[in-house]
N, C-alpha and C positions, 0 to 999 in steps of 0.2 A: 672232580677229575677233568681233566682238559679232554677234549673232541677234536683231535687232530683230523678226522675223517677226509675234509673237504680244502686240507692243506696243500699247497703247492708244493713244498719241502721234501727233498729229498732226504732220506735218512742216511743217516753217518754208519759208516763201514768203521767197526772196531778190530782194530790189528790185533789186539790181546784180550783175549774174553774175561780173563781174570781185573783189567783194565777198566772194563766195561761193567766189573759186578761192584768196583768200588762206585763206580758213577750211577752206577741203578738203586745201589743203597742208597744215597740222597735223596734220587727222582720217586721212590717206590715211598722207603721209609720216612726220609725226614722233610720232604716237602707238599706226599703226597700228590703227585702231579702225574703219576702213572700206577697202576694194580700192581702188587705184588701176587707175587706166583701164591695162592693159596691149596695146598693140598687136600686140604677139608672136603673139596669139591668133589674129590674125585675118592675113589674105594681107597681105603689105605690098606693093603694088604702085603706093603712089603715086597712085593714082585717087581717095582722100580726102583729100586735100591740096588745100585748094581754091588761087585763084589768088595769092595773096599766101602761102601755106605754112602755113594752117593745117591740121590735122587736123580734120576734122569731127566722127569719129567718136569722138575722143576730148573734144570739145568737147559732143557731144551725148551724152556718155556720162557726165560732169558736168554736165550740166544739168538731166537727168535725175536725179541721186543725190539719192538725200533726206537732208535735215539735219532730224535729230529735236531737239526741244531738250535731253535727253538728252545728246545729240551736244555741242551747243554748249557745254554748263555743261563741257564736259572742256577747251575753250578759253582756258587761262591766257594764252599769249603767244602773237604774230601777227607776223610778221616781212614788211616789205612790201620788195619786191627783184624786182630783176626777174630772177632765176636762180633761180628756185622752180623746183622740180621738176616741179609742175602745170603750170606755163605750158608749159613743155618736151615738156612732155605733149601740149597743148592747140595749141602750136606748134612745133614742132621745128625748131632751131635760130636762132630768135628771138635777137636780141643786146638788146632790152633798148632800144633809138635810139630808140624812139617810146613814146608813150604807150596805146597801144592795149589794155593792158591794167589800167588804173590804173582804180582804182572813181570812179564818177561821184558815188554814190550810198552813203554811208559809213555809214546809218543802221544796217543791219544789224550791222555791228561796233561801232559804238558799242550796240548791243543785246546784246550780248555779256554775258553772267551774269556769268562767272567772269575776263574780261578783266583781267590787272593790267599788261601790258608791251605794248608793241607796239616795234618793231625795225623803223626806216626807214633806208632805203639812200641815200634822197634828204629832203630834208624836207616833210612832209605838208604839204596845204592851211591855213591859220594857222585857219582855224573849225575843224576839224578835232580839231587839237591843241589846243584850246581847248576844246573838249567832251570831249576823253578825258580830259583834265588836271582839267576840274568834276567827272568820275566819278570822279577819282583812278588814273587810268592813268598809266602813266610812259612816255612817247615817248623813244626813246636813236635818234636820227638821227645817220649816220655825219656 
């Protein structure tokens, strides 16, 4: 894991949190360059599961993490799906039925440095795909 401790870098302000869970998937799970929220740590008894089945703790435990831009330039590919491991994180056992976790607000990944692919399970908003496509990203929607 990286030791950002003694970094000059300022950490990046995410406009859309939901934004922010597809780019923590990468840095958490598929790069491994930052912890994922593990529940294990802590009592699981269910009391931070608010009423609809989110984890709070884990919700506030990514909202909280900081994305240096450091961070982000390690962000080649972005996969939007609703079986991300974060979200599962964030909601445990979410199927995915609603949109509740779909970024409102796409600026931040479109701000993305090193972005060349993004991987949609559904197909993105058509501005969307229109602005990764003017930067030269490649959208591969199932």
């Amino acid at each position: 894991m990286h030791d950002d401790s003694d970094t000059t870098e300022e950490p990046v302000e995410f406009a859309d949190f939901n934004a922010k869970l597809l780019v923590l998937d990468v840095l958490c799970y598929d790069l491994g360059v930052l912890e994922p929220y593990d529940g294990d740590e802590d009592e699981d008894s269910g009391e931070d599961l608010d009423v609809e089945g989110q984890d709070d703790r884990a919700r506030e435990y990514y909202d909280d993490l900081d994305l240096l831009p450091s961070h982000l330039a390690l962000v080649t590919e972005l996969t939007v799906d609703s079986d991300l491991e974060v979200l599962q994180d964030v909601h445990p056992g979410w199927d995915g039925s609603d949109d509740r976790y779909d970024p409102q607000n796409w600026d931040d990944v479109l701000d993305l440095p090193a972005l060349t692919t993004v991987y949609a399970a559904a197909p993105l908003p058509a501005h969307v795909t229109e602005r990764l496509a003017a930067k030269g990203v490649e959208v591969r929607s199932a």
